[in-house]
Jmol script that loads the backbone (N, CA, C; Angstrom):
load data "model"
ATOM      1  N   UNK A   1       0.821  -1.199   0.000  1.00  0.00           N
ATOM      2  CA  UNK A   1       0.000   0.000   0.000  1.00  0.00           C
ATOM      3  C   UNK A   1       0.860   1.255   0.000  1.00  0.00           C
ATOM      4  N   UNK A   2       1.771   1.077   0.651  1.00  0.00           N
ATOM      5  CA  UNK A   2       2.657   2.183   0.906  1.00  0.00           C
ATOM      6  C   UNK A   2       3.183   2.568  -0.723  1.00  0.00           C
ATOM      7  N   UNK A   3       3.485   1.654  -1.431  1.00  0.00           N
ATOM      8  CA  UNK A   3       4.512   1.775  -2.571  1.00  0.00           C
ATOM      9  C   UNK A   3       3.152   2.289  -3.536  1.00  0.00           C
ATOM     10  N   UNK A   4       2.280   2.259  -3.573  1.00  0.00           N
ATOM     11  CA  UNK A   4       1.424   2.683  -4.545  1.00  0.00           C
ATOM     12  C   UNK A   4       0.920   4.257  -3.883  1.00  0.00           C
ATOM     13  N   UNK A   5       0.905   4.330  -2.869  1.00  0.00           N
ATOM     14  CA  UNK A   5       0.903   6.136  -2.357  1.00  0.00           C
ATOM     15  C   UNK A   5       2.442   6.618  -3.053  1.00  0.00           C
ATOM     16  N   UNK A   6       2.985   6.400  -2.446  1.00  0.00           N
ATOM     17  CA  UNK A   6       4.649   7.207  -3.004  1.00  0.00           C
ATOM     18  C   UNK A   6       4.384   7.517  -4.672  1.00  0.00           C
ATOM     19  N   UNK A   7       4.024   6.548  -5.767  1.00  0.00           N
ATOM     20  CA  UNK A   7       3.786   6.141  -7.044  1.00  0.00           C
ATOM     21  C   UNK A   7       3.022   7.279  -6.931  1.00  0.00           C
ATOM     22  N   UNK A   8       1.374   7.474  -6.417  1.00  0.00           N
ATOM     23  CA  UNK A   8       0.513   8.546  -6.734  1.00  0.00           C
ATOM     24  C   UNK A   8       1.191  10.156  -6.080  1.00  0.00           C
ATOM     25  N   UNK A   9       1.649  10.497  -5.176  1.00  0.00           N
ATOM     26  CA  UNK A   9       2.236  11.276  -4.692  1.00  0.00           C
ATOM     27  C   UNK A   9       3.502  11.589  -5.680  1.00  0.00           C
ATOM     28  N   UNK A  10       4.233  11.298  -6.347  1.00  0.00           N
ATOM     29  CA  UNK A  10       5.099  11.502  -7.643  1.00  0.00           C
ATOM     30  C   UNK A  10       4.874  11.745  -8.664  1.00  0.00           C
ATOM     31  N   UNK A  11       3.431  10.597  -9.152  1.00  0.00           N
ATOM     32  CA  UNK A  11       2.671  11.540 -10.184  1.00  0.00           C
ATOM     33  C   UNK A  11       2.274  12.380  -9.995  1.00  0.00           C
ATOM     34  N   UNK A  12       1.677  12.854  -9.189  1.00  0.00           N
ATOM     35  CA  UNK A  12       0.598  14.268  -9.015  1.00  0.00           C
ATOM     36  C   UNK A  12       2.148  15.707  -8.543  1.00  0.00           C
ATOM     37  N   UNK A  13       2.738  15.071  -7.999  1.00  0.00           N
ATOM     38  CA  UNK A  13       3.640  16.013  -8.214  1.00  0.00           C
ATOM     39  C   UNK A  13       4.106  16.587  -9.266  1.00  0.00           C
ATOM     40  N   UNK A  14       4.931  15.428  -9.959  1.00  0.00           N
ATOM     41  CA  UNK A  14       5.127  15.536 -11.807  1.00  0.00           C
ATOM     42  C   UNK A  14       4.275  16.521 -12.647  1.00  0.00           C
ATOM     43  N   UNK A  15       2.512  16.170 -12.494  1.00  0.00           N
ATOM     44  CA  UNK A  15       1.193  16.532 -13.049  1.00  0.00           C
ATOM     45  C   UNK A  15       1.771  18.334 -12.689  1.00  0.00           C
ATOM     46  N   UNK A  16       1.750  18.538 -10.997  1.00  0.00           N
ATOM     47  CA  UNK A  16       1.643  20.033 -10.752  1.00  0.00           C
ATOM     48  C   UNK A  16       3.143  20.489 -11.722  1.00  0.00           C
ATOM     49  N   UNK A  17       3.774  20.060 -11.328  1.00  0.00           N
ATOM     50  CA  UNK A  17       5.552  20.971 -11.502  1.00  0.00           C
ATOM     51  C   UNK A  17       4.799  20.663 -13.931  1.00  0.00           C
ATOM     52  N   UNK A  18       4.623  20.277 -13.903  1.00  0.00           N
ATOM     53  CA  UNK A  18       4.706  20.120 -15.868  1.00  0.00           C
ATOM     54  C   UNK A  18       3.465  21.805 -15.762  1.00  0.00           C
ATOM     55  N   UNK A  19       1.983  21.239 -15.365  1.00  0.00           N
ATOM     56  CA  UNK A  19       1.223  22.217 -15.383  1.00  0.00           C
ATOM     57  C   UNK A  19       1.780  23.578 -14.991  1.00  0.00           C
ATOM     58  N   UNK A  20       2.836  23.995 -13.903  1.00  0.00           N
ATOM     59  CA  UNK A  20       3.323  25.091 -13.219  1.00  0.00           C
ATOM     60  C   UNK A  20       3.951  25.735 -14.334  1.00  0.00           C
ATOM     61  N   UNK A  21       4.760  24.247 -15.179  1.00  0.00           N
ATOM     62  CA  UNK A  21       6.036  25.459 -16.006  1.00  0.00           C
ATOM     63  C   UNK A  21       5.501  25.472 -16.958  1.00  0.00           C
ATOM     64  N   UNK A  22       4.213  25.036 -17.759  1.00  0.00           N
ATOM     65  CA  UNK A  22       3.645  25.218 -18.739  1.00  0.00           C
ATOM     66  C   UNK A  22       2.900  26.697 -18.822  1.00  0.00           C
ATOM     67  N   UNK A  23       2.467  26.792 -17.492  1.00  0.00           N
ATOM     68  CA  UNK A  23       1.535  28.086 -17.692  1.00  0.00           C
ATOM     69  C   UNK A  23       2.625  29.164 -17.826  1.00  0.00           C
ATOM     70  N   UNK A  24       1.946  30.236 -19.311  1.00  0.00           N
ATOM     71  CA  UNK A  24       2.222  31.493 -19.448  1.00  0.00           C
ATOM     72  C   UNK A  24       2.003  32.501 -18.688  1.00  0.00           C
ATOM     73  N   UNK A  25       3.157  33.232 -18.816  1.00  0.00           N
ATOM     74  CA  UNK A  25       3.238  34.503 -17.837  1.00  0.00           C
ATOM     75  C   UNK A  25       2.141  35.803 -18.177  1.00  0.00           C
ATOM     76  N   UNK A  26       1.723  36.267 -16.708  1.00  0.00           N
ATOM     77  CA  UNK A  26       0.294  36.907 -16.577  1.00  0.00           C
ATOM     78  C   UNK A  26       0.320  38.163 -17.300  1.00  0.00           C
ATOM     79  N   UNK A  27       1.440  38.342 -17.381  1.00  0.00           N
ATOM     80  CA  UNK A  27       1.769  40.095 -18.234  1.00  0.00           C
ATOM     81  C   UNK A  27       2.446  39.627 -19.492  1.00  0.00           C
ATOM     82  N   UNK A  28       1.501  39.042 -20.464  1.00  0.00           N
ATOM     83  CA  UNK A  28       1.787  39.192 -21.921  1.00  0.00           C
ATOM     84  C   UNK A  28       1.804  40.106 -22.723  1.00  0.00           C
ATOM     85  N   UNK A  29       2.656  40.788 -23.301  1.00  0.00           N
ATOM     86  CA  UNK A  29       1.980  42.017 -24.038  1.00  0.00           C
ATOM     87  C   UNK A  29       1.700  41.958 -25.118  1.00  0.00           C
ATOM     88  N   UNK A  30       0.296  42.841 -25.795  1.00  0.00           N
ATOM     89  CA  UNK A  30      -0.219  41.958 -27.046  1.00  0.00           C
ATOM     90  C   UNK A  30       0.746  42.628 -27.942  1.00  0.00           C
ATOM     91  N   UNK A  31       0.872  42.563 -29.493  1.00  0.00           N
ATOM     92  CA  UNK A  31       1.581  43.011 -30.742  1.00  0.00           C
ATOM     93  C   UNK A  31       1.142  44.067 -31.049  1.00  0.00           C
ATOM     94  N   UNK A  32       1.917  45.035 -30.848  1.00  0.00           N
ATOM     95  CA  UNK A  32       1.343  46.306 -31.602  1.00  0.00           C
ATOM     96  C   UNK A  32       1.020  45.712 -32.831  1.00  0.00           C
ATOM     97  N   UNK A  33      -0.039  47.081 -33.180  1.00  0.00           N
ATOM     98  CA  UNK A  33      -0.358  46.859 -35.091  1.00  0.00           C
ATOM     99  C   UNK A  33       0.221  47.764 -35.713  1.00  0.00           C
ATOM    100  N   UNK A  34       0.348  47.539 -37.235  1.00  0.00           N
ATOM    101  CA  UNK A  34       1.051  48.069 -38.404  1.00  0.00           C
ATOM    102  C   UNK A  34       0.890  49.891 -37.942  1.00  0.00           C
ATOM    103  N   UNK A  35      -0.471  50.008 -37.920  1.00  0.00           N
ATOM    104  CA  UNK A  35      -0.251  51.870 -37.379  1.00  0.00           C
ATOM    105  C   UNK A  35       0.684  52.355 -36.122  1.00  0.00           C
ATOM    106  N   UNK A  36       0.444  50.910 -35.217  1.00  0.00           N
ATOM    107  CA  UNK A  36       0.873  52.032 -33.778  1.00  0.00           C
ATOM    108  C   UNK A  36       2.110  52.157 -34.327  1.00  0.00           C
ATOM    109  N   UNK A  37       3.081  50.607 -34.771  1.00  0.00           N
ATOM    110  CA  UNK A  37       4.378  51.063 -35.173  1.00  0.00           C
ATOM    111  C   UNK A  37       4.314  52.119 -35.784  1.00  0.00           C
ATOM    112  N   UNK A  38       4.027  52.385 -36.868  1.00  0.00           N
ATOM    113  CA  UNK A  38       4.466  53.407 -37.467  1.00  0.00           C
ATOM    114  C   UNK A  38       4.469  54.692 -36.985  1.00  0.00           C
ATOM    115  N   UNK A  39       3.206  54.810 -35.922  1.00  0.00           N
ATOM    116  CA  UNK A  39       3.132  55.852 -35.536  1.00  0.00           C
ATOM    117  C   UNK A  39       4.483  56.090 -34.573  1.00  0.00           C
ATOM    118  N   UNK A  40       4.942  54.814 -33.876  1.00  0.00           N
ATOM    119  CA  UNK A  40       6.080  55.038 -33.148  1.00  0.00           C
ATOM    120  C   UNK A  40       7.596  55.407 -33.822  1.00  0.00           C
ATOM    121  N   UNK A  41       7.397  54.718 -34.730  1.00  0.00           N
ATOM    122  CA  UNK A  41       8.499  55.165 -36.216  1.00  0.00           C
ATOM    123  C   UNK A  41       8.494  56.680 -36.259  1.00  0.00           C
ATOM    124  N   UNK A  42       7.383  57.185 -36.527  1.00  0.00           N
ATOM    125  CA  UNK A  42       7.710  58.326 -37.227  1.00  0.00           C
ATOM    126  C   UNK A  42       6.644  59.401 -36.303  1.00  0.00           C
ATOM    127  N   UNK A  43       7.269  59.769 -35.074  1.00  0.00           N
ATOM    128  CA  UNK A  43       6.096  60.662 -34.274  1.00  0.00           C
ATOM    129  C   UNK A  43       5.696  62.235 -34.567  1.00  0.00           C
ATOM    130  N   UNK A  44       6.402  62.644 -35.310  1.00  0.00           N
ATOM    131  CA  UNK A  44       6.359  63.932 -36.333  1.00  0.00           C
ATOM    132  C   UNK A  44       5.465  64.147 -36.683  1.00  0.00           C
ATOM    133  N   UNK A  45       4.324  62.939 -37.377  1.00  0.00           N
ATOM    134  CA  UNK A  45       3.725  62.739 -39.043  1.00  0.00           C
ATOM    135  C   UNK A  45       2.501  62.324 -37.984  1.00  0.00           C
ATOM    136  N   UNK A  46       1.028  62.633 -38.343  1.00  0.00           N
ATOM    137  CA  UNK A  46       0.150  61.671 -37.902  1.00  0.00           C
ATOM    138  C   UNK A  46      -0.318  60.702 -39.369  1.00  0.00           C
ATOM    139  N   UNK A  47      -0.992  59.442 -38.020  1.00  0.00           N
ATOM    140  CA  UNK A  47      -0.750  58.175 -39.149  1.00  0.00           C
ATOM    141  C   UNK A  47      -1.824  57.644 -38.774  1.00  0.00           C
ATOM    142  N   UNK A  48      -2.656  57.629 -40.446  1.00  0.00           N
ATOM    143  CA  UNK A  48      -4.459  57.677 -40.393  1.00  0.00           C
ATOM    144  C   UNK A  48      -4.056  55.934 -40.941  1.00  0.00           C
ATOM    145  N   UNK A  49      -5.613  55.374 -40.557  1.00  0.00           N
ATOM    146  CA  UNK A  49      -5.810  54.075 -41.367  1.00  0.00           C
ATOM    147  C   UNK A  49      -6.735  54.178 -41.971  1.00  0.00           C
ATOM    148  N   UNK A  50      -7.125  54.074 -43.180  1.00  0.00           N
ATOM    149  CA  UNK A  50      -8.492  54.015 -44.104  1.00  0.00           C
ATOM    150  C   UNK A  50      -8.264  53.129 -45.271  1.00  0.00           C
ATOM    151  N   UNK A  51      -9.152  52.341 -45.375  1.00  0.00           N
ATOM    152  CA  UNK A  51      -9.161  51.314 -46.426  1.00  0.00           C
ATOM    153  C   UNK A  51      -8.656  50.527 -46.224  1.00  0.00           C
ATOM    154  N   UNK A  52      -7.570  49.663 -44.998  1.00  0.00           N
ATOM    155  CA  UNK A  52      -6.951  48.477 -45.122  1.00  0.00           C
ATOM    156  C   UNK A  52      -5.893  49.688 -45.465  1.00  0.00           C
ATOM    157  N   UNK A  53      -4.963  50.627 -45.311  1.00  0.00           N
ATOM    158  CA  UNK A  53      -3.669  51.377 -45.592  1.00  0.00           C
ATOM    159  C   UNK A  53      -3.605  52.226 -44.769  1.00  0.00           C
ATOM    160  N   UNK A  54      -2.368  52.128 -44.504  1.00  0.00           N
ATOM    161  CA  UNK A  54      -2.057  53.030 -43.599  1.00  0.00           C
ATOM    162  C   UNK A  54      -1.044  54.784 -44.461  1.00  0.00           C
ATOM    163  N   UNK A  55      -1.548  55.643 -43.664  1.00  0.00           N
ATOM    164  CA  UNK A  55      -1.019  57.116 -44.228  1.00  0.00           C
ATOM    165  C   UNK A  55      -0.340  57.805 -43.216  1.00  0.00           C
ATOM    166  N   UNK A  56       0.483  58.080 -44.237  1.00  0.00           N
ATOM    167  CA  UNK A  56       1.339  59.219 -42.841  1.00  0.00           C
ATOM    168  C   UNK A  56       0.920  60.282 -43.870  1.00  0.00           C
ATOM    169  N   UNK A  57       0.668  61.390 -42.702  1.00  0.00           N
ATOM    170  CA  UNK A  57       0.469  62.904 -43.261  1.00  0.00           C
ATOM    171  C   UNK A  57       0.621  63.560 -42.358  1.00  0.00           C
ATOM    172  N   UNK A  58       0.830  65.223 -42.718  1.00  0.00           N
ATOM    173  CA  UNK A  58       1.506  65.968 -42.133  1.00  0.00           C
ATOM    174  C   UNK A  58       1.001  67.548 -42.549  1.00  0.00           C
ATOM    175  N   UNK A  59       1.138  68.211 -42.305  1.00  0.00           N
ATOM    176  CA  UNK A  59       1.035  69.928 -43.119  1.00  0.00           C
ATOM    177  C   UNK A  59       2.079  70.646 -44.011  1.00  0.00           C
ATOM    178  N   UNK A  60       1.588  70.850 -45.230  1.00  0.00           N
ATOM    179  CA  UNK A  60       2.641  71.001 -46.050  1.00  0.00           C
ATOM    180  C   UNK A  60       2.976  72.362 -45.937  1.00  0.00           C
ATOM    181  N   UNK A  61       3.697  73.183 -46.718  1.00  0.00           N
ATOM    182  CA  UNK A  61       4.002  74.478 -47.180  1.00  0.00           C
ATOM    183  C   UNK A  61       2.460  75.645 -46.806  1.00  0.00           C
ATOM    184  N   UNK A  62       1.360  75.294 -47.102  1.00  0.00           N
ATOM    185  CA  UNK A  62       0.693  76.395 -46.978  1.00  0.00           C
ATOM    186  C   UNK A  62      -0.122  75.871 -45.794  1.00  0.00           C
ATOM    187  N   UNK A  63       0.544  74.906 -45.192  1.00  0.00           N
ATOM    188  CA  UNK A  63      -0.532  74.674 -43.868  1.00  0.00           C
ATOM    189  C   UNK A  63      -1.704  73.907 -44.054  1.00  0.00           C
ATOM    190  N   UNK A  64      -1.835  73.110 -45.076  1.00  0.00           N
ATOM    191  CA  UNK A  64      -2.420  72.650 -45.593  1.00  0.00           C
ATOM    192  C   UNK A  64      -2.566  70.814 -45.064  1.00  0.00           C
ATOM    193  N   UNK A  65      -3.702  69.596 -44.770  1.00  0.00           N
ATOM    194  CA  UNK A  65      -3.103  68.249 -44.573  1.00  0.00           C
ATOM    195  C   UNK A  65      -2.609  67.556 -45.804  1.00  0.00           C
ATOM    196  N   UNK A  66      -1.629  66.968 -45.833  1.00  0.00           N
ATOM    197  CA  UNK A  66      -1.417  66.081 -46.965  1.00  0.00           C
ATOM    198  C   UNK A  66      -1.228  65.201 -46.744  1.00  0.00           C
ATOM    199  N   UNK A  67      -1.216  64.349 -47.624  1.00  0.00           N
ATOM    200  CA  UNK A  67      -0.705  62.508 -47.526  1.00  0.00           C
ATOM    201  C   UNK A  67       0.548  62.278 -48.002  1.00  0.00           C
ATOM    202  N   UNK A  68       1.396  62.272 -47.204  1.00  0.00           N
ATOM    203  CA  UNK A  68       2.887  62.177 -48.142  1.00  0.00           C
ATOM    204  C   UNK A  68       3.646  60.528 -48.317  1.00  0.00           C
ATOM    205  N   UNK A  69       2.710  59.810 -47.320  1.00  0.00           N
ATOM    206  CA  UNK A  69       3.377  58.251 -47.863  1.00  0.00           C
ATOM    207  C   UNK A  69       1.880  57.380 -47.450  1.00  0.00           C
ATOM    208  N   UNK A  70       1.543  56.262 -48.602  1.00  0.00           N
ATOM    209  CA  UNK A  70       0.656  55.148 -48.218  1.00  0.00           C
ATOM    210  C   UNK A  70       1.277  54.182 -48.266  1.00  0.00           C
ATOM    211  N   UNK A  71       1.451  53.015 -47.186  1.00  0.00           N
ATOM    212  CA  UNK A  71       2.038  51.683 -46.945  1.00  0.00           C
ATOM    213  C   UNK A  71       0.388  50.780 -47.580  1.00  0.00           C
ATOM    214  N   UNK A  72       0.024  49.735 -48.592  1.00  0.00           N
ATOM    215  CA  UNK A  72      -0.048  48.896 -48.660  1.00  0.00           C
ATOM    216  C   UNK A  72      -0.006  47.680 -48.771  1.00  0.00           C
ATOM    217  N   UNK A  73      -0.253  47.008 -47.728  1.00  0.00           N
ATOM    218  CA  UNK A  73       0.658  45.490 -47.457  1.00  0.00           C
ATOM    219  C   UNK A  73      -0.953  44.323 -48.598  1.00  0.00           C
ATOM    220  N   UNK A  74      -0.122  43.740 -49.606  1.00  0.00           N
ATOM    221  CA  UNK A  74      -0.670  43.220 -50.290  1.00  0.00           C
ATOM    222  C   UNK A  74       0.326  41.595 -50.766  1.00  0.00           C
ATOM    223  N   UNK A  75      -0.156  40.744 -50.511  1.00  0.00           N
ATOM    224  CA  UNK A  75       0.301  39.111 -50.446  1.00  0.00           C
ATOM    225  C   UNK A  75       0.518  38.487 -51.813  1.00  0.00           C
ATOM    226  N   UNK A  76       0.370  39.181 -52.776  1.00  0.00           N
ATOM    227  CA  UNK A  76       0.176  38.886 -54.370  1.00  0.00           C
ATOM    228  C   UNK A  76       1.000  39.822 -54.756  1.00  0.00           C
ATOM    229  N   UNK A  77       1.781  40.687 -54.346  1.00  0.00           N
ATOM    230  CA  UNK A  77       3.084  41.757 -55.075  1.00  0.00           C
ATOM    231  C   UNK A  77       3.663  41.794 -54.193  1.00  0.00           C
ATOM    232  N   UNK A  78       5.128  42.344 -55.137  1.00  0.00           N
ATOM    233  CA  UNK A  78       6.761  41.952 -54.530  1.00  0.00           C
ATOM    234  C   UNK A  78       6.699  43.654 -53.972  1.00  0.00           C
ATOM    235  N   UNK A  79       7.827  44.153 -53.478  1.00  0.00           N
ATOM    236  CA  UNK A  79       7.783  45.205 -52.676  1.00  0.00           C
ATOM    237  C   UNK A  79       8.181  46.318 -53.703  1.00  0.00           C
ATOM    238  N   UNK A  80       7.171  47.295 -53.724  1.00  0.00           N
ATOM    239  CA  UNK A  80       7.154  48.667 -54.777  1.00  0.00           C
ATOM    240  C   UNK A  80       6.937  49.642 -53.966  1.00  0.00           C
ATOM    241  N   UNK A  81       8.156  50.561 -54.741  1.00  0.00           N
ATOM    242  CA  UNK A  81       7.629  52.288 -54.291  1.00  0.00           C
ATOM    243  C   UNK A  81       7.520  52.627 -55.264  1.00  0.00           C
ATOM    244  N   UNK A  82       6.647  53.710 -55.676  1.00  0.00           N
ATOM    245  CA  UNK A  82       6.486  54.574 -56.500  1.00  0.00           C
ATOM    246  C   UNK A  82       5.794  55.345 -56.114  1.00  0.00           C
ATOM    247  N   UNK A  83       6.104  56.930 -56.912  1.00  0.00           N
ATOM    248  CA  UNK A  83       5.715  58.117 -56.162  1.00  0.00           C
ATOM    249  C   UNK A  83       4.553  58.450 -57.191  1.00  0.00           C
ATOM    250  N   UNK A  84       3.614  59.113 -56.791  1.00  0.00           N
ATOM    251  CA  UNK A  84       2.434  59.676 -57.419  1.00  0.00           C
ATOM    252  C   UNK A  84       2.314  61.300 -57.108  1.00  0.00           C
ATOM    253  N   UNK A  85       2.522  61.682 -57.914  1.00  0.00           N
ATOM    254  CA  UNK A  85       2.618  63.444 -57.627  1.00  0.00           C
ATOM    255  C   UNK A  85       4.068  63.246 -56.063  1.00  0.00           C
ATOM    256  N   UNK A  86       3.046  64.117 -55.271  1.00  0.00           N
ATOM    257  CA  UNK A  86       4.195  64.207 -54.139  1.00  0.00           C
ATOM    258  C   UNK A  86       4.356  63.355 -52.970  1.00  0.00           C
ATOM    259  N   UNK A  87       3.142  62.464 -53.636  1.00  0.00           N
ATOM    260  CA  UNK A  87       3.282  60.864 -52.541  1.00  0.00           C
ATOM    261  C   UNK A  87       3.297  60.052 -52.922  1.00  0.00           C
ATOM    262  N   UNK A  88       4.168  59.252 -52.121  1.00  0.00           N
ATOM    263  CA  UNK A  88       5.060  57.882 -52.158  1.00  0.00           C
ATOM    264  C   UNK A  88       4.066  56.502 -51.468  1.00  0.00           C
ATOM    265  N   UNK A  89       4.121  55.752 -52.758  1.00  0.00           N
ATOM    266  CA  UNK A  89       2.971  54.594 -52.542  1.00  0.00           C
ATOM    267  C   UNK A  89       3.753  53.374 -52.124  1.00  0.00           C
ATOM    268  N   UNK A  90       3.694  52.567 -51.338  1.00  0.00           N
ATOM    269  CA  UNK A  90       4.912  51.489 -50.929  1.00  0.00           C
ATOM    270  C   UNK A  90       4.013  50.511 -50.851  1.00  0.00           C
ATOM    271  N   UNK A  91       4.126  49.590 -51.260  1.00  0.00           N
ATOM    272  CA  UNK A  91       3.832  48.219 -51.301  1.00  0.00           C
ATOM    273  C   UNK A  91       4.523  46.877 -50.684  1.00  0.00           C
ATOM    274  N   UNK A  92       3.943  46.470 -49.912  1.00  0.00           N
ATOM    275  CA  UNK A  92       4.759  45.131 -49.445  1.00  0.00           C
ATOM    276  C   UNK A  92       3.959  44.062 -49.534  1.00  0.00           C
ATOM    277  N   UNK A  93       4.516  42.843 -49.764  1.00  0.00           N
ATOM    278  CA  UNK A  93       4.123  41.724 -49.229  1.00  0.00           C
ATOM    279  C   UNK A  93       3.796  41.080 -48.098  1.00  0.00           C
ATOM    280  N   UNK A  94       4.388  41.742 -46.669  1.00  0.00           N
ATOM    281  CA  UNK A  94       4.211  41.365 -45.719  1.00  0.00           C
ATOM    282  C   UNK A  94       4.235  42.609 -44.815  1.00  0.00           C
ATOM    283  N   UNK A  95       3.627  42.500 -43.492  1.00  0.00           N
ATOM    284  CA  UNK A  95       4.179  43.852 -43.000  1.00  0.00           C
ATOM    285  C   UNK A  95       5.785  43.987 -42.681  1.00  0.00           C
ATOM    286  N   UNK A  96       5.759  45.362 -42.942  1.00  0.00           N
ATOM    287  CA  UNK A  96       7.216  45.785 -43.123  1.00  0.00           C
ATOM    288  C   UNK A  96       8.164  45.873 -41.872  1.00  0.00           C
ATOM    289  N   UNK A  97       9.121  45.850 -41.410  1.00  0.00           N
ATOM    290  CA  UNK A  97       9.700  45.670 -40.277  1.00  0.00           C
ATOM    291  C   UNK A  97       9.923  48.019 -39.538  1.00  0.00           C
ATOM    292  N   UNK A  98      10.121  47.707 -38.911  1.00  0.00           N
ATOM    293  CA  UNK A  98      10.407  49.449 -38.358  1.00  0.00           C
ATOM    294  C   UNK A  98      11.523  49.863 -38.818  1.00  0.00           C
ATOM    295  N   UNK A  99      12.655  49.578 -38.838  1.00  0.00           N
ATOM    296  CA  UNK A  99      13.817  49.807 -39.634  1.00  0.00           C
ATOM    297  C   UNK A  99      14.112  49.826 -41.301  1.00  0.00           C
ATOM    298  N   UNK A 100      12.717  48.704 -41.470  1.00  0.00           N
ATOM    299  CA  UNK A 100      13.021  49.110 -43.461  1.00  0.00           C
ATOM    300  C   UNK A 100      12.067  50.323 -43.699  1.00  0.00           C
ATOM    301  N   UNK A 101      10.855  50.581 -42.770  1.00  0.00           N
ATOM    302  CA  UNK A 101      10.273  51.523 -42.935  1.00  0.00           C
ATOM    303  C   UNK A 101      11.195  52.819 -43.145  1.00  0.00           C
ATOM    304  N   UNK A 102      11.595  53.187 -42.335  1.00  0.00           N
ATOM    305  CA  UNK A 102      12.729  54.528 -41.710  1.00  0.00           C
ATOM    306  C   UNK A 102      13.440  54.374 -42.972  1.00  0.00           C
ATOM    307  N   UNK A 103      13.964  52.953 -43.514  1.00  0.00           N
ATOM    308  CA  UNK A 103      15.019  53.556 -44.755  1.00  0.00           C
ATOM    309  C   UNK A 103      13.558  53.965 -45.750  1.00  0.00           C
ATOM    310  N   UNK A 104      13.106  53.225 -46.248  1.00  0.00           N
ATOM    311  CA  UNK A 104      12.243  53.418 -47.352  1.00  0.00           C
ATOM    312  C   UNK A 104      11.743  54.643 -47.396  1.00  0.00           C
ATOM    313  N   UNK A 105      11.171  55.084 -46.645  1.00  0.00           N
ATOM    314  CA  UNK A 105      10.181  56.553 -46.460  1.00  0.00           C
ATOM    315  C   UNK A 105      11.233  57.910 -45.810  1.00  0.00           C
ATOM    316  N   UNK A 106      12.586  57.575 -44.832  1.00  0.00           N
ATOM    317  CA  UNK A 106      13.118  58.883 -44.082  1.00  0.00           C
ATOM    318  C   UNK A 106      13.649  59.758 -45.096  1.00  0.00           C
ATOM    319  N   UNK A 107      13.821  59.285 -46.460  1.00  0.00           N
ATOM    320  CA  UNK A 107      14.350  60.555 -47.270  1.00  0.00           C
ATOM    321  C   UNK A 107      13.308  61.267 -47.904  1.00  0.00           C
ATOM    322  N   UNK A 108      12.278  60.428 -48.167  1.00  0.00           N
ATOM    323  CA  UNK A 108      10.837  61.529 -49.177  1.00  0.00           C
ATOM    324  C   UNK A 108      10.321  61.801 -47.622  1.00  0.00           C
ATOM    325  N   UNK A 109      10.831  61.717 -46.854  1.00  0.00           N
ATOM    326  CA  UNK A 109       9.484  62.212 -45.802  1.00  0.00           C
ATOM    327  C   UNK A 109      10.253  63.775 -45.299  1.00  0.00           C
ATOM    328  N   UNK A 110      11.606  63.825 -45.284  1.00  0.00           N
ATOM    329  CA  UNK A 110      12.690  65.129 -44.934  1.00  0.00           C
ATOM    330  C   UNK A 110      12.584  66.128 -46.149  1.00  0.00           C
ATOM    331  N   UNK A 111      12.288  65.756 -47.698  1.00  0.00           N
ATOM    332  CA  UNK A 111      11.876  66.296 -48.592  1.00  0.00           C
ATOM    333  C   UNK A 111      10.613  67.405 -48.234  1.00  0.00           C
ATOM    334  N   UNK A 112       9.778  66.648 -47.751  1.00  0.00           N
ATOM    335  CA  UNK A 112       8.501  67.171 -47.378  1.00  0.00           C
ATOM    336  C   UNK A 112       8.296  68.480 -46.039  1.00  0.00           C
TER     337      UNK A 112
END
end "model"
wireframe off; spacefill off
backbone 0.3
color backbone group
């Protein structure tokens, strides 16, 4: 009798200590999204979402709002910039990391 308590008393120990180190920690923090980064990227510029795209804009020369860069993240095209008048349309395949952002956009955005 004895040897089959010790046996259950080891499992259930085992059971707690697996369950203990399995459970995730209480302060997870969730993933920012594609705007907040950016907004943290670039705190200068405010950064609208409309349509599934995100915009940075800003006040131009006469005080005016403009749109000076749209990020669309699209799963069917390879990664494009091209500028349209005085804004810069960027395209990715995936969302973009914070550091390729800053290269891609920090020179048309100092233009502006």
């Amino acid at each position: 009798m004895d040897k089959y308590l010790i046996v259950a008393l080891v499992v259930l120990f085992c059971i707690i200590l697996v369950v203990y180190t399995q459970k995730g920690s209480t302060t997870v923090q969730r993933a920012k999204s594609l705007k907040e980064r950016v907004q943290s990227a670039f705190p200068t510029f405010q950064v609208i979402e409309k349509f599934n795209t995100i915009i940075i804009s800003g006040k131009n020369q006469r005080n005016e709002q403009e749109e000076f860069v749209t990020i669309r993240i699209d799963e069917n095209q390879q990664k494009n910039m091209r500028l349209y008048g005085r804004m810069l349309i960027a395209t990715y395949p995936k969302e973009p990391s914070d550091r390729e952002m800053k290269q891609d956009f920090l020179l048309h955005l100092q233009q502006n």
